[in-house]
N, C-alpha and C positions, 0 to 999 in steps of 0.2 A: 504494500500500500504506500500510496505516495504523501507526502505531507500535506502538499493541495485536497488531497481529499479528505485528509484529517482535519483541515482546517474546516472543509465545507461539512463538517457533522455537527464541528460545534457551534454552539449558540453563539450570535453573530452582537456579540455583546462590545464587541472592538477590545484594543489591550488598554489595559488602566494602566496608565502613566503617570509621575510626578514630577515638577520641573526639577534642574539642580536648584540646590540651596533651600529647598524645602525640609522642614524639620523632619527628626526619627517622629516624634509625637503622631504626625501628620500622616506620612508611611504607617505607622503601626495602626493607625485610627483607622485608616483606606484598607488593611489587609481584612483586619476585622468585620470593619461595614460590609465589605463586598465578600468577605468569606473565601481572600485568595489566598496565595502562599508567596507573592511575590508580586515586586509591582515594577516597572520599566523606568528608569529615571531620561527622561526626552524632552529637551526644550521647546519640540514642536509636534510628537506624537509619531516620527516619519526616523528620526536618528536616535540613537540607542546611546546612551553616554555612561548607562550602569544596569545593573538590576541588585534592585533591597529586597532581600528574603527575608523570612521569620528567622532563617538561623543566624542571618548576619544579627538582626535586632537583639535576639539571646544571647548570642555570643558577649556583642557588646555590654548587653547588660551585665552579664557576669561577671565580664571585666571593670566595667564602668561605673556601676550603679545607675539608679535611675536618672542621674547629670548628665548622663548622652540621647536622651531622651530630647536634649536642650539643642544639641547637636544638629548639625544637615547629613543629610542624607549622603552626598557628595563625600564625608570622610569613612563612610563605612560597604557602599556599595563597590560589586564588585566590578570591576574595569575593564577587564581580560574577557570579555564576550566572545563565546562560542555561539556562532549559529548554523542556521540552514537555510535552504532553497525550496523553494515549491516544490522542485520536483525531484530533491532527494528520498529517498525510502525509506521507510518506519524500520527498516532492519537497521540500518546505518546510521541513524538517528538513538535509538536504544543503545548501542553499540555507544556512540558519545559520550551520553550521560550517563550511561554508568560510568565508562572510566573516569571520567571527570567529576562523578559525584555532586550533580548537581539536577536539579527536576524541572526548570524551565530553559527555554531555549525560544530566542528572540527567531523567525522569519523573513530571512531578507531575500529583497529583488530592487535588483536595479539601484541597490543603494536607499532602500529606504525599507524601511520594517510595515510589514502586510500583515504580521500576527506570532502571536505567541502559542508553544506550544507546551504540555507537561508532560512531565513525565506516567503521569495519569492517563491524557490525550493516546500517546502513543500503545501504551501497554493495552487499550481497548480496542487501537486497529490494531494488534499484533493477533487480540486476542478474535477479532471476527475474521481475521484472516484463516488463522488455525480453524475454525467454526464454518468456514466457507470450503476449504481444502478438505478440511473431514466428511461433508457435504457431500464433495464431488466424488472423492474416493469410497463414501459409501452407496452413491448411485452407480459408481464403474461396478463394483463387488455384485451390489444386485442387480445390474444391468437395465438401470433408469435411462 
């Protein structure tokens, strides 16, 4: 399965973004309101400058105490973005995040971010693929 197609299953909610220099407060407040696990930090919604997860905000906190809270976003998100393409594959995509140990993964074309994707997202086309494949090979067997 292609990422394009994983995109078009999910609800077409666009990616929740924050600009730089927006507080942790603000991140942690948006992860919760909307019930995500990570938010995009983009000046204009199209370029990717970070992504703040729940673990960077824990982390922080453990380290920090609730005074990073005070903090922007910009000193704790991470920089080093990994992403993909429309038309990379759910297998190649999985394969990423794990080794890189991370659950979201920005979408680019052409230089500007189309969509986000999880590691959620993906292990559910992995998992209708497996579900479609079993499908087929159980109409070859009984001769569907």
């Amino acid at each position: 399965m292609l990422v394009q197609q994983i995109l078009k299953a999910k609800s077409d909610d666009g990616v929740v973004t924050l600009p730089p220099g927006s507080s942790v407060a603000a991140a942690a407040k948006l992860l919760a309101t909307r019930r995500i696990g990570a938010v995009v930090v983009s000046p204009d919604g199209k370029q990717v400058k970070g992504i703040v997860s729940e673990r960077d905000i824990v982390r922080e906190l453990s380290q920090k105490g609730a005074k990073c809270m005070a903090e922007t976003v910009d000193a704790m998100m991470t920089r080093d973005i990994v992403h993909c393409g429309l038309a990379d594959a759910s297998d190649a995509v999985l394969v990423r995040m794990t080794q890189g140990r991370f659950r979201h993964m920005p979408v680019i074309e052409a230089g500007e971010m189309v969509g986000l994707i999880s590691i959620g997202d993906v292990v559910k086309a992995q998992l209708q693929k497996l579900e479609m494949e079993k499908d087929a090979l159980e109409g070859m067997i009984k001769g569907f």
